[in-house]
C-alpha positions in Angstrom: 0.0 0.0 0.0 2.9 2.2 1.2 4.4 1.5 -2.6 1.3 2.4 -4.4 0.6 5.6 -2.2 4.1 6.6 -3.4 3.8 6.0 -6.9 0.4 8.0 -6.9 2.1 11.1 -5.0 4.5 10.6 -8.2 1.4 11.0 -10.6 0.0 14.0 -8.9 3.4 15.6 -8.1 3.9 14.9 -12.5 0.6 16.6 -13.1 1.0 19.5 -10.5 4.6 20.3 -12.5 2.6 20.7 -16.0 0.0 22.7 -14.9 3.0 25.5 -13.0 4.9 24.8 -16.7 1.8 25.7 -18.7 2.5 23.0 -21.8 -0.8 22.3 -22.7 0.7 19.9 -25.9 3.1 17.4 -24.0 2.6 16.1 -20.2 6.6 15.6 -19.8 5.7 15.3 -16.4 3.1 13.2 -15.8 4.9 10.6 -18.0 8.0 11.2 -16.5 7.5 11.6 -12.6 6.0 7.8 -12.2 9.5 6.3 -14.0 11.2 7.1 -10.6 9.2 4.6 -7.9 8.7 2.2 -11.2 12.6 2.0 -11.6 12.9 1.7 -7.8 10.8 -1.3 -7.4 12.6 -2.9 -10.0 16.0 -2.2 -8.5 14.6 -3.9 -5.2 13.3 -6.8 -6.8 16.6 -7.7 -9.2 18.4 -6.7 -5.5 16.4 -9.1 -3.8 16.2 -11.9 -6.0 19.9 -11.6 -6.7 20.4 -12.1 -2.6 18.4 -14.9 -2.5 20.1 -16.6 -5.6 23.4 -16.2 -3.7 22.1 -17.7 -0.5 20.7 -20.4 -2.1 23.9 -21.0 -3.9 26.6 -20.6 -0.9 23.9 -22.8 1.2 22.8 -20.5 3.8 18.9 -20.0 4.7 17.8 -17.0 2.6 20.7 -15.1 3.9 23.0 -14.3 0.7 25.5 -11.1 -0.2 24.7 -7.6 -0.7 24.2 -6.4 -4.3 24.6 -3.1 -3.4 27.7 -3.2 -0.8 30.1 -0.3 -1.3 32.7 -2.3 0.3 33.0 -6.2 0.7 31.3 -7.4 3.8 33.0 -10.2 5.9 31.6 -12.7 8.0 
């Protein structure tokens, strides 16, 4: 729910930044401004399933390495 509420505060916040630009041809924004939570959730899933998939495959339960580490993490 939390997800959806943010990605129809995107919408609005798209549609509130063509009506202050006054382009009544193209709605860059209201096209644009949902991309952002749509790219997010995707970077979570491929994040998440690429944990799991390295769990599964060093044999721990569901625990596997950080995708997005900025340095390596040692046990």
């Amino acid at each position: 729910m939390a997800y959806a509420g943010l990605f129809l505060l995107a919408c609005g916040y798209g549609i509130d930044l063509d009506e202050r630009v006054g382009c009544p041809v193209f709605r860059f924004g209201a096209l644009a401004a949902p991309c952002f939570p749509l790219l997010t959730f995707f970077v979570l899933k491929y994040a998440q399933r690429a944990r799991k998939k390295s769990g599964e495959r060093f044999g721990a339960s569901g625990v596997g390495d950080a995708v997005f580490a900025s340095w390596p993490i040692s046990s």
